[in-house]
C-alpha positions in Angstrom: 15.8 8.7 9.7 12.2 7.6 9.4 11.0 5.7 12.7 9.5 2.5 11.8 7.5 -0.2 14.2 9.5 -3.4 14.9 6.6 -5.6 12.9 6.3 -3.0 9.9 10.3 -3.6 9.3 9.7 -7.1 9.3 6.8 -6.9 7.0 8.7 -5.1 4.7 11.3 -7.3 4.6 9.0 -10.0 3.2 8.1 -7.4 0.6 11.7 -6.7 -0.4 12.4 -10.5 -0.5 9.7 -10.9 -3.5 10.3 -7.7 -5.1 12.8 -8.7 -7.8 9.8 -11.4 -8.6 7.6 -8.5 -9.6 7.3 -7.7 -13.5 5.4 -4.4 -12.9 5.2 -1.3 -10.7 4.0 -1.8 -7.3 3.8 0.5 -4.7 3.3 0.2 -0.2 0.7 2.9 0.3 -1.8 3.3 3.2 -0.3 3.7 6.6 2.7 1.9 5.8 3.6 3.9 2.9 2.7 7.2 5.3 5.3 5.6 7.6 8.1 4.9 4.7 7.8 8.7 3.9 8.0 9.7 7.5 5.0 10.2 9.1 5.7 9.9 13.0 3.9 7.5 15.0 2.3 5.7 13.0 1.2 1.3 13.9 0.0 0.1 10.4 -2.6 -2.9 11.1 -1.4 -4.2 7.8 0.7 -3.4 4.8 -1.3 -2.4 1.8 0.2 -3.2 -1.8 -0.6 -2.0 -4.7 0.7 -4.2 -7.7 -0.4 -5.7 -11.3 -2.9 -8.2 -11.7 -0.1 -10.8 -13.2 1.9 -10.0 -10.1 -1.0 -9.9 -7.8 -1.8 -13.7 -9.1 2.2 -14.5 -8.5 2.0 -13.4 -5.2 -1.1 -14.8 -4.1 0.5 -18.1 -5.2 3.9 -17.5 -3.6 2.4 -16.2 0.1 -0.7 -18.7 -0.5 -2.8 -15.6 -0.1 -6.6 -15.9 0.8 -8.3 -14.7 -2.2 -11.3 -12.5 -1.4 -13.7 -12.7 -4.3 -16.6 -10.3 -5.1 -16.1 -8.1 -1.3 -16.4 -4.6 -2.6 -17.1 -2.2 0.0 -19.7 0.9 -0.1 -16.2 3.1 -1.2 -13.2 0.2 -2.1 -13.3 -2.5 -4.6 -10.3 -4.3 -6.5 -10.3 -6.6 -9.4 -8.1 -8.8 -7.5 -7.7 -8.6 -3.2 -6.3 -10.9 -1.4 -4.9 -10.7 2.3 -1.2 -13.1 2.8 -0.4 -13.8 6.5 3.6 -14.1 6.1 5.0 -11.8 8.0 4.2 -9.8 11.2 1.5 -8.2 9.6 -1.1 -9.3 7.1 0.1 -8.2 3.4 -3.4 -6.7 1.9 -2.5 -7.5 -1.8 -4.8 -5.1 -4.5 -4.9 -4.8 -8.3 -7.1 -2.1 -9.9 -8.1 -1.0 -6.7 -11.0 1.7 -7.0 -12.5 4.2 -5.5 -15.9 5.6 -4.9 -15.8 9.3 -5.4 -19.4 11.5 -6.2 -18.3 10.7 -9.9 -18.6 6.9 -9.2 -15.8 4.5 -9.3 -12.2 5.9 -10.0 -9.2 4.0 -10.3 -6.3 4.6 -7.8 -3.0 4.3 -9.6 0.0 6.1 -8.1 1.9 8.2 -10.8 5.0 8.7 -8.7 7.1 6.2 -7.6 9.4 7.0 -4.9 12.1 4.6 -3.5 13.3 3.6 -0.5 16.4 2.4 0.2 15.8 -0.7 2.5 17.9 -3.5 3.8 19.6 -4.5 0.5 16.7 -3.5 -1.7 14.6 -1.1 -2.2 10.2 -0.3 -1.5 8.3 1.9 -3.3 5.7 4.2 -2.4 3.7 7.2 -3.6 5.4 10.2 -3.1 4.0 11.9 0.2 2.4 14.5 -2.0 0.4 12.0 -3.8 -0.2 10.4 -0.6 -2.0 13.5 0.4 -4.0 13.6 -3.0 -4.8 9.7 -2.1 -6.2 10.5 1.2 -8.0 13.6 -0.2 -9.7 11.0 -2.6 -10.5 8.4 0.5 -11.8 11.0 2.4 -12.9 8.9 5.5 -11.8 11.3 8.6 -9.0 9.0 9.3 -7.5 9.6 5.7 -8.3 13.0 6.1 -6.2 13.5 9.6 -2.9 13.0 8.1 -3.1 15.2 5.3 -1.0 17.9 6.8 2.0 15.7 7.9 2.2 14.5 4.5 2.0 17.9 3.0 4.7 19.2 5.8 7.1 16.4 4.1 6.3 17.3 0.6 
């Protein structure tokens, strides 16, 4: 049974409740996606969702999402980001979200897709393997910390 915080569940919900809206793959990754895979004790700040640019644009419109134009970070940039503040927890909504690695700029695009059974639906995430790979490619220390629970639930 994966242990997850009170606001997470209901931030998932509002995720599930748009999901059969969504005409591509999308994926929960980041701490919540750690926590759907069973990482233990884990408070995401937010929920992180990786989805298609045509869906991105449907849910920005749907959650009236606040559009963040042109706010690439020294290491993160997506074509489309946008934070939606409809649930307990802001819903950080990313398209073609990159990377910077010390070969520039690499796309982060989950090859696994693992479901969830949740409520009467379903979210999917990386599998925790590719979690680990993810955080490898972050590489901030924070990323780097939960390597080994995601490995130990490979």
């Amino acid at each position: 049974m994966i242990d997850i915080a009170p606001d997470l569940a209901a931030t998932l919900d509002t995720v599930r409740a748009v999901a059969g809206q969504m005409e591509d793959d999308w994926w929960v990754f980041g701490s919540a996606g750690m926590a759907m895979v069973g990482v233990r004790g884990l408070s995401p700040p937010d929920l992180d969702l990786i989805v298609s640019e045509r869906d991105a644009r449907r849910l920005i419109m749907l959650w009236k999402g606040e559009l963040e134009e042109n706010r690439p970070s020294a290491l993160f940039r997506s074509r489309l980001f946008a934070k939606a503040r409809v649930a307990p927890l802001p819903i950080e909504i990313m398209a073609h979200l990159e990377v910077q690695t010390g070969e520039g700029w690499q796309v982060v695009q989950p090859r696994t897709r693992h479901a969830h059974p949740w409520r009467d639906g379903v979210i999917y995430t990386p599998t925790a393997a590719e979690q680990a790979e993810i955080c490898r490619l972050f590489g901030r220390p924070k990323d780097l910390a939960r390597i080994g629970a995601l490995e130990a639930l490979a």
